[in-house]
SERO-4910 file (N, C-alpha, C, O; in steps of 0.05 Angstrom, whole numbers):
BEGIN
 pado doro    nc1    nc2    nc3   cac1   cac2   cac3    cc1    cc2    cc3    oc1    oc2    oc3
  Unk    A    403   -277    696    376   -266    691    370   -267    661    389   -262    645
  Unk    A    346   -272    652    348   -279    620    319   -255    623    302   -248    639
  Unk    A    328   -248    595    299   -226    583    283   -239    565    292   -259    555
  Unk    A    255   -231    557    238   -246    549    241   -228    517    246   -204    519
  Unk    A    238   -237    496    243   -231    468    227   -245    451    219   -269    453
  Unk    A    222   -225    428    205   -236    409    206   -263    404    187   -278    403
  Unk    A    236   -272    398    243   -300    399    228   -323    415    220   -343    404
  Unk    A    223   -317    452    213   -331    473    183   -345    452    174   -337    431
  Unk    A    176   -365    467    156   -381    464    150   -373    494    167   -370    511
  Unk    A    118   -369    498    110   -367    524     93   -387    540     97   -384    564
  Unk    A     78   -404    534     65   -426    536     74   -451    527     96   -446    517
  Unk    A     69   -474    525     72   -499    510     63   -522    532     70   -529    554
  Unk    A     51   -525    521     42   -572    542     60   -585    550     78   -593    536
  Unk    A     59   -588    564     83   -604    582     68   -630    588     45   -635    594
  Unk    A     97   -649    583     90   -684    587     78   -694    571     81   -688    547
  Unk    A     65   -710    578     58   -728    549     40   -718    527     32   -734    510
  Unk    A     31   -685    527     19   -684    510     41   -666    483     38   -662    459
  Unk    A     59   -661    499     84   -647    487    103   -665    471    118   -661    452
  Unk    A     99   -687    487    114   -710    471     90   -723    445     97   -739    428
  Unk    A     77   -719    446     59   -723    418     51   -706    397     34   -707    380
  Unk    A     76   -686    407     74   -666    381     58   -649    367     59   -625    371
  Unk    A     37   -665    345     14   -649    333    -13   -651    360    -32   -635    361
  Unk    A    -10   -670    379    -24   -658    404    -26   -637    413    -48   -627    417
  Unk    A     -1   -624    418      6   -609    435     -5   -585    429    -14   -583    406
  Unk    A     -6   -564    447    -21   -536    431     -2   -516    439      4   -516    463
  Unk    A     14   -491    419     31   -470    434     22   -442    440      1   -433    431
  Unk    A     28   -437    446     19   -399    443     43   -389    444     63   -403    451
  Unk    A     44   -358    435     69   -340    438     75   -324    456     56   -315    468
  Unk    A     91   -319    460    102   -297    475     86   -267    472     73   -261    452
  Unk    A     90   -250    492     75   -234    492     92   -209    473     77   -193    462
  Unk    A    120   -206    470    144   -194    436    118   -205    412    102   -191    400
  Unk    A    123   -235    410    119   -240    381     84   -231    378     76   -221    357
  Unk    A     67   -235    398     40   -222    398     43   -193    381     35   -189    359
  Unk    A     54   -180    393     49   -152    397     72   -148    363     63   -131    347
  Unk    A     93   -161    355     96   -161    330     73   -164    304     68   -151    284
  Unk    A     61   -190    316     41   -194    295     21   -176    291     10   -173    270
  Unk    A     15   -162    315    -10   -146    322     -1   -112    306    -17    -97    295
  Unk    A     32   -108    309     43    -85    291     43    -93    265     25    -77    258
  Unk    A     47   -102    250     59   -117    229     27   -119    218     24   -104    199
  Unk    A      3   -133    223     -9   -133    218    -30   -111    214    -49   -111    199
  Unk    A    -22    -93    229    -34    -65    237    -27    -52    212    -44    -42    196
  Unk    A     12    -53    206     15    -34    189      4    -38    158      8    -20    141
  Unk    A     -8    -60    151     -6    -72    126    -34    -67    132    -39    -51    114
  Unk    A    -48    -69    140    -75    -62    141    -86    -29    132   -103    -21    117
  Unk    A    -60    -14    155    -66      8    139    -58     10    115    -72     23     99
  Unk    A    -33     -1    106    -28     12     73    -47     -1     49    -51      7     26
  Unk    A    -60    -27     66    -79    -34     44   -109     -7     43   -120      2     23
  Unk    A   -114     -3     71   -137     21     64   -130     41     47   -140     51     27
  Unk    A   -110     47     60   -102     80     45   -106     84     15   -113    104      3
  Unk    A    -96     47      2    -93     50    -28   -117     44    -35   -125     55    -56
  Unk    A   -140     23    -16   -159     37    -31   -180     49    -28   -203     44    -37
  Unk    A   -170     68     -9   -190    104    -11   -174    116    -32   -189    131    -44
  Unk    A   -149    118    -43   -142    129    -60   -149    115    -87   -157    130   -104
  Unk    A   -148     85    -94   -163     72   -112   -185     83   -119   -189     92   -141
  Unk    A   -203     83   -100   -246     91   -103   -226    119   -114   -217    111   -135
  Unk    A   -221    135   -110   -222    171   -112   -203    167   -144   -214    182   -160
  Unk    A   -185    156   -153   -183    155   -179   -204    148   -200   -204    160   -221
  Unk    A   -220    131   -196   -234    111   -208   -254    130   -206   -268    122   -224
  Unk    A   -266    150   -197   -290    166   -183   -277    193   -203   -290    204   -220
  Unk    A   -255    199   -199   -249    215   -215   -253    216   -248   -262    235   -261
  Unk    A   -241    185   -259   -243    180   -284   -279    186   -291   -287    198   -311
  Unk    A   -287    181   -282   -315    168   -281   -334    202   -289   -354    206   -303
  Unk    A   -319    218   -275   -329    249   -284   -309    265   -309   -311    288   -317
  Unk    A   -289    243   -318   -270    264   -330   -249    280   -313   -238    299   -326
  Unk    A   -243    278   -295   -222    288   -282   -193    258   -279   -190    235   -287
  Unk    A   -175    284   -257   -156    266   -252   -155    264   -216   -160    284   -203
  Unk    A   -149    245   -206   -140    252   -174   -112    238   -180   -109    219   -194
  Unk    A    -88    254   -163    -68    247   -153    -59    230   -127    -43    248   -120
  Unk    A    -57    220   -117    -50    207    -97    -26    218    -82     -4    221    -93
  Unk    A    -31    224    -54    -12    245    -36     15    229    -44     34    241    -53
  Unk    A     14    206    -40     47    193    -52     68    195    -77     92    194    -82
  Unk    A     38    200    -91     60    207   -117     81    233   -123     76    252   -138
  Unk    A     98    231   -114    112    258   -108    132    258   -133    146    278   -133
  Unk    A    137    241   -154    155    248   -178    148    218   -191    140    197   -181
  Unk    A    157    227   -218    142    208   -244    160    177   -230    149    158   -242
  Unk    A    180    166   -214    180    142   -196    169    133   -174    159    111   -172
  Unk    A    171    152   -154    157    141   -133    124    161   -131    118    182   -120
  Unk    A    111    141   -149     89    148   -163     63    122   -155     62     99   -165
  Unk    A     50    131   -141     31    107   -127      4    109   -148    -16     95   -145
  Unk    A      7    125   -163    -17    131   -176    -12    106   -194    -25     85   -191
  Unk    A      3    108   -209     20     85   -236     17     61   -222      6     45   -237
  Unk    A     25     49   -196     26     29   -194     -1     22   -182     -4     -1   -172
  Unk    A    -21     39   -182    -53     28   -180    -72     22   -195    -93      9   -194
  Unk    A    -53     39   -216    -79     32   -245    -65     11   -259    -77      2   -278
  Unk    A    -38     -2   -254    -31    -23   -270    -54    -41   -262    -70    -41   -244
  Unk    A    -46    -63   -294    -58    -88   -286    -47   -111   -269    -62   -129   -262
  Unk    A    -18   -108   -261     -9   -120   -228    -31   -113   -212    -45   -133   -207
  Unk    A    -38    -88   -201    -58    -80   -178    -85    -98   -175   -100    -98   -155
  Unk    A    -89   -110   -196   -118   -121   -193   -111   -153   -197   -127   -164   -213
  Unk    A    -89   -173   -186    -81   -195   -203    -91   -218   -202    -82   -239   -210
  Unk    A   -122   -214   -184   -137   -237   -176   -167   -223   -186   -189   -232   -178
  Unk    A   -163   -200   -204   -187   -193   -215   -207   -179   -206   -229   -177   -217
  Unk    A   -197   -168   -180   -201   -152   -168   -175   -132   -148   -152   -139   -150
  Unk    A   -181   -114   -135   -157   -100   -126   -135   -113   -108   -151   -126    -94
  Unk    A   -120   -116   -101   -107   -135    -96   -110   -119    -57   -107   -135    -39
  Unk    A   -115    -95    -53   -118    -87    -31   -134    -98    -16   -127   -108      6
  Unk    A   -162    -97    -27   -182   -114    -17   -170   -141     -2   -173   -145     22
  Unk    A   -155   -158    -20   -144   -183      3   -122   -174     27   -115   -186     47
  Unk    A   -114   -147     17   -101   -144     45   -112   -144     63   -109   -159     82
  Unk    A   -138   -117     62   -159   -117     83   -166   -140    105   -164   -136    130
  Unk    A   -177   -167     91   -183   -188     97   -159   -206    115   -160   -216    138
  Unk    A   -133   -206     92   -109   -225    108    -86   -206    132    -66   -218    142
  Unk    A    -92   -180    136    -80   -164    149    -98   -169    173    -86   -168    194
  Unk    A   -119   -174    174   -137   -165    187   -130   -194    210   -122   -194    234
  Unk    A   -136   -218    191   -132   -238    203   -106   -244    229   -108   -250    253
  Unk    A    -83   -238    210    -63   -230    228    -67   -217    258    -59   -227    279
  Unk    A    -78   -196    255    -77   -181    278    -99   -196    305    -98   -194    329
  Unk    A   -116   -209    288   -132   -227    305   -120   -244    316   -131   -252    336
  Unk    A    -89   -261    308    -82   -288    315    -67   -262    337    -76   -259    360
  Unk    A    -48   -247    327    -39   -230    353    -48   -222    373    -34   -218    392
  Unk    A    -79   -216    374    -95   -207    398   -103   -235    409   -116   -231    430
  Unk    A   -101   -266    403   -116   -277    411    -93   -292    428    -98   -306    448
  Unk    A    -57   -285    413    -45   -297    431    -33   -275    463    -21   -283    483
  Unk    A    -41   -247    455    -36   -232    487    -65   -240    500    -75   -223    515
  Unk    A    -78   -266    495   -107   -261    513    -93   -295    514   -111   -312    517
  Unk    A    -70   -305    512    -57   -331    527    -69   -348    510    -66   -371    517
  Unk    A    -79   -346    493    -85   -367    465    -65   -388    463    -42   -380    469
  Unk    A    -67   -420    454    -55   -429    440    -70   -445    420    -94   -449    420
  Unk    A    -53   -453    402    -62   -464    375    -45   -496    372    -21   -500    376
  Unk    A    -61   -512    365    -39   -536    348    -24   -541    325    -35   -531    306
  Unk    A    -11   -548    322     13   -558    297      6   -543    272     17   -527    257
  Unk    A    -26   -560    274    -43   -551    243    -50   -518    239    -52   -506    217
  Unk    A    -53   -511    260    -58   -482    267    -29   -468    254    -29   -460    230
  Unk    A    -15   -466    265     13   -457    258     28   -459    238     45   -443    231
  Unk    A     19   -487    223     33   -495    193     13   -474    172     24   -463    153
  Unk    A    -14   -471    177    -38   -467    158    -33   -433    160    -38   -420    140
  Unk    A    -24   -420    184    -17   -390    182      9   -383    174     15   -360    168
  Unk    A     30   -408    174     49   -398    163     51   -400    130     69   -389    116
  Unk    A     30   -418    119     29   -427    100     22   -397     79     32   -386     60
  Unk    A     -4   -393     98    -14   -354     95      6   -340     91      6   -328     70
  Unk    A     24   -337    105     52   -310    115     70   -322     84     81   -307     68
  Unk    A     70   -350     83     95   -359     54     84   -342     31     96   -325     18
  Unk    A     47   -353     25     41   -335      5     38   -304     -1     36   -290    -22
  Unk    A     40   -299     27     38   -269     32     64   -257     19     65   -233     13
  Unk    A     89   -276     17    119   -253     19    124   -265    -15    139   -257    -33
  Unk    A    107   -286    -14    116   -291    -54     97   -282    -65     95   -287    -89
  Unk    A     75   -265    -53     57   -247    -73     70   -222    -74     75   -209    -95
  Unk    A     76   -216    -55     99   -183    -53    124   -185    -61    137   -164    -60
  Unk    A    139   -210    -70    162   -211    -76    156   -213   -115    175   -211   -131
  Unk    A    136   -216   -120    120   -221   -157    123   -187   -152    143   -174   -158
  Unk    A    106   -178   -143     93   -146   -139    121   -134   -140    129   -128   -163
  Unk    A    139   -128   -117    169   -122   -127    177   -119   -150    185    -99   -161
  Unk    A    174   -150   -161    192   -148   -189    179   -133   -212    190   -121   -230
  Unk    A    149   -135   -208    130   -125   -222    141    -89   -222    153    -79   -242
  Unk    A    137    -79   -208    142    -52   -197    169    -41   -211    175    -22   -226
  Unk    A    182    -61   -200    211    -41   -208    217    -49   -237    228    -31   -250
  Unk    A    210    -80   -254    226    -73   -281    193    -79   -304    193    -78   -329
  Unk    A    174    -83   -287    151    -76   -311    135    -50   -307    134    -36   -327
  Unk    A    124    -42   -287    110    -14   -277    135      2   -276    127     15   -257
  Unk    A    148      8   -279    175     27   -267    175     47   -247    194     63   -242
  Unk    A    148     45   -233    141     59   -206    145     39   -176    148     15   -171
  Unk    A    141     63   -160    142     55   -135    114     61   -115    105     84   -113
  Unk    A    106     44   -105     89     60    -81     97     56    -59    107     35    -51
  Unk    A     91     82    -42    107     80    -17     89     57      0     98     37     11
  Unk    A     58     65      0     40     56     17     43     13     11     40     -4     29
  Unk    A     48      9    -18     61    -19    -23     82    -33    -12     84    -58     -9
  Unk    A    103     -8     -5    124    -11      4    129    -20     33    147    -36     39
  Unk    A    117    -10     46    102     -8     76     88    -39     80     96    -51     99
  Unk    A     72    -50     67     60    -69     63     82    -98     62     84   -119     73
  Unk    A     99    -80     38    123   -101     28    135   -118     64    134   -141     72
  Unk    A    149    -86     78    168    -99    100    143   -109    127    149   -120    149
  Unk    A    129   -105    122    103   -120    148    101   -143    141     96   -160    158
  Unk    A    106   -152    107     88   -175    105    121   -198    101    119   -222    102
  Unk    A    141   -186     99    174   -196    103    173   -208    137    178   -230    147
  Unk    A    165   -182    147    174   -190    168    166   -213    195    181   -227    208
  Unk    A    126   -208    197    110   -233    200    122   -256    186    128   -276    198
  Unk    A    126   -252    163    136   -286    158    162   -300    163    163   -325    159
  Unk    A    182   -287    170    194   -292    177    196   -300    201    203   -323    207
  Unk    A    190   -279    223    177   -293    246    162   -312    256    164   -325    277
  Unk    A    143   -314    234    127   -342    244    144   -361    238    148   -378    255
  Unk    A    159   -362    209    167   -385    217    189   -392    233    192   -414    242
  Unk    A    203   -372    237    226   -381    271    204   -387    279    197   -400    260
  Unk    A    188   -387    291    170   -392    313    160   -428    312    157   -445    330
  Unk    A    156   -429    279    149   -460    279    178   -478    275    177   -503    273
  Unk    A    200   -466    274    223   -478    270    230   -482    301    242   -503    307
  Unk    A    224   -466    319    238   -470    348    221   -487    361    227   -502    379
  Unk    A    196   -485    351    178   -503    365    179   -530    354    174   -548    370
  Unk    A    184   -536    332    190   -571    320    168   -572    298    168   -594    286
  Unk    A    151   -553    290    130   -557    275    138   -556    245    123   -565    227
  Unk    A    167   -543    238    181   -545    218    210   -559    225    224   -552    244
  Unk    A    215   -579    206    237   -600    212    258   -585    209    258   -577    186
  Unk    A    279   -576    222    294   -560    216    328   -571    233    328   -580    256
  Unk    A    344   -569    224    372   -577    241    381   -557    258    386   -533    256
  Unk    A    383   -575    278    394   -566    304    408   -540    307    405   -530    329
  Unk    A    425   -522    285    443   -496    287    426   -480    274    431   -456    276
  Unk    A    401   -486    256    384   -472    245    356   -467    270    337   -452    264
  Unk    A    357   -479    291    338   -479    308    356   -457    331    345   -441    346
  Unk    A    384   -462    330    393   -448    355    394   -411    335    381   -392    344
  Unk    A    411   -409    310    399   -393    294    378   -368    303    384   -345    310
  Unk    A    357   -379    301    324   -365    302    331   -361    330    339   -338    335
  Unk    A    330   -375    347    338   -369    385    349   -348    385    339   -331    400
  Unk    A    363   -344    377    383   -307    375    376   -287    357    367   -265    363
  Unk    A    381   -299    328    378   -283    310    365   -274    289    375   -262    270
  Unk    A    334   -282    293    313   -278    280    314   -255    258    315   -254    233
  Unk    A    311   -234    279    316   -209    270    327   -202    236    317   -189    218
  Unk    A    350   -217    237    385   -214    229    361   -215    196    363   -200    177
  Unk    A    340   -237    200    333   -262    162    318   -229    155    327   -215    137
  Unk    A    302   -222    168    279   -199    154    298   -178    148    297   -171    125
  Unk    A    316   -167    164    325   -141    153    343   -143    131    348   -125    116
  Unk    A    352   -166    130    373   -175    103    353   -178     84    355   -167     62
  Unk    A    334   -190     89    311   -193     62    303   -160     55    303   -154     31
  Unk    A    298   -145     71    288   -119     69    302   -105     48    295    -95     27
  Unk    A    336   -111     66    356    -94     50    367   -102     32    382    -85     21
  Unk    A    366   -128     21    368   -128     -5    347   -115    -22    354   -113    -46
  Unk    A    328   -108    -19    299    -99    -31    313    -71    -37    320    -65    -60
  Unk    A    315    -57    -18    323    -32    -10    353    -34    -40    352    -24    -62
  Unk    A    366    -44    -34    388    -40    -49    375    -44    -81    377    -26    -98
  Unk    A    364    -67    -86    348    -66   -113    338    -39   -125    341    -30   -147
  Unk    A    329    -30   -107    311      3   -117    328     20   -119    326     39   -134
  Unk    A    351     14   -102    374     38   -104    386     25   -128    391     41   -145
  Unk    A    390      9   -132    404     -4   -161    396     11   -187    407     22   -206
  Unk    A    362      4   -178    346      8   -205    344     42   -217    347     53   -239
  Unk    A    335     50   -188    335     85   -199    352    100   -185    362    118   -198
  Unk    A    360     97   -163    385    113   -158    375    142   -151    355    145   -137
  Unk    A    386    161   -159    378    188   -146    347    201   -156    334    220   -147
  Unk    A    342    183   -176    322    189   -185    293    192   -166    276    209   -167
  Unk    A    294    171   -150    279    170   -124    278    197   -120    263    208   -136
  Unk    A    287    209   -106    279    241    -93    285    263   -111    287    285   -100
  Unk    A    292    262   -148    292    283   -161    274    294   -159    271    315   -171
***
């Protein structure tokens, strides 16, 4: 008896349109749906949160006051610091705002594959292409955070492992399907152990912060 897992592919073309490859159209499994649809969910919220707390600093300054941000709980893991840097705005505007938009998207390709959606080659390369820039804009932002801002935000942070983890998944997804050229033990790999790439990416993250401040986190 086999169980169905985020891993599973749930649809795909059969016969000759499967043998023509960028023909062919796939959809996902109803795991990796409902991943993208979490994942996308959670990054959506941490992009709002920061900016209703963004408008309410900026609204503050604007009268002479200050607002704190519920996150900032000690001079590191300090969400206030890492909103007024100039990291936060690095397309010249808030960098939340594009979460809004590319979080949002996500959760759409997730609702459209539990409604038995599929997509072609081009479809799949062009969102994973999304998810690549998504984890090397948060992997700049990381480095930014911990050795130029010297703060943390939690609600960033949150963002960080949603936007690790979608991408990784998609691309097992285009690696098992053939849409990324990949060798044979790297395709059986993703078949099992998908899982295994995000949380090692996570926890090296995790270990970085513990490197960098250490107990300082919860002084």
């Amino acid at each position: 008896m086999s169980k169905t897992t985020v891993n599973d592919v749930s649809t795909t073309e059969s016969g000759p349109e499967r043998a023509a490859g960028t023909a062919r159209t796939v959809g996902g499994s109803r795991a990796f749906a409902l991943l993208l649809v979490i994942t996308g969910a959670a990054g959506l919220l941490a992009a709002w949160v920061i900016t209703l707390d963004k408008n309410k600093i900026l609204e503050a300054k604007a009268v002479g006051k200050t607002f704190t941000p519920g996150c900032s709980v000690n001079p590191i893991v300090s969400c206030g610091s890492v909103m007024e840097s100039k990291q936060a705005a690095a397309f010249g505007f808030p960098n939340p705002w594009l979460g809004l938009v590319c979080y949002g998207i996500v959760i759409c390709v997730g609702m459209s594959l539990l409604g038995r959606a599929r997509f072609p080659r081009w479809y799949w390369l062009t969102f994973n292409f999304g998810t690549l820039f998504g984890v090397g804009f948060v992997t700049w932002l990381q480095f930014e955070s911990l050795y130029r801002i010297n703060a943390l935000c939690l609600w960033c942070s949150l963002a960080w492992v949603a936007t690790i983890t979608m991408f990784w998944y998609v691309t097992s997804f285009n690696v098992r399907n053939g849409f990324l050229r990949a060798p044979r033990l790297l395709k059986s790999f993703f078949g099992e152990f998908t899982w295994v790439v995000p949380v090692t990416h996570c926890g090296i993250i995790a270990m970085l912060i513990l490197t960098r401040w250490g107990s300082q986190l919860w002084a």
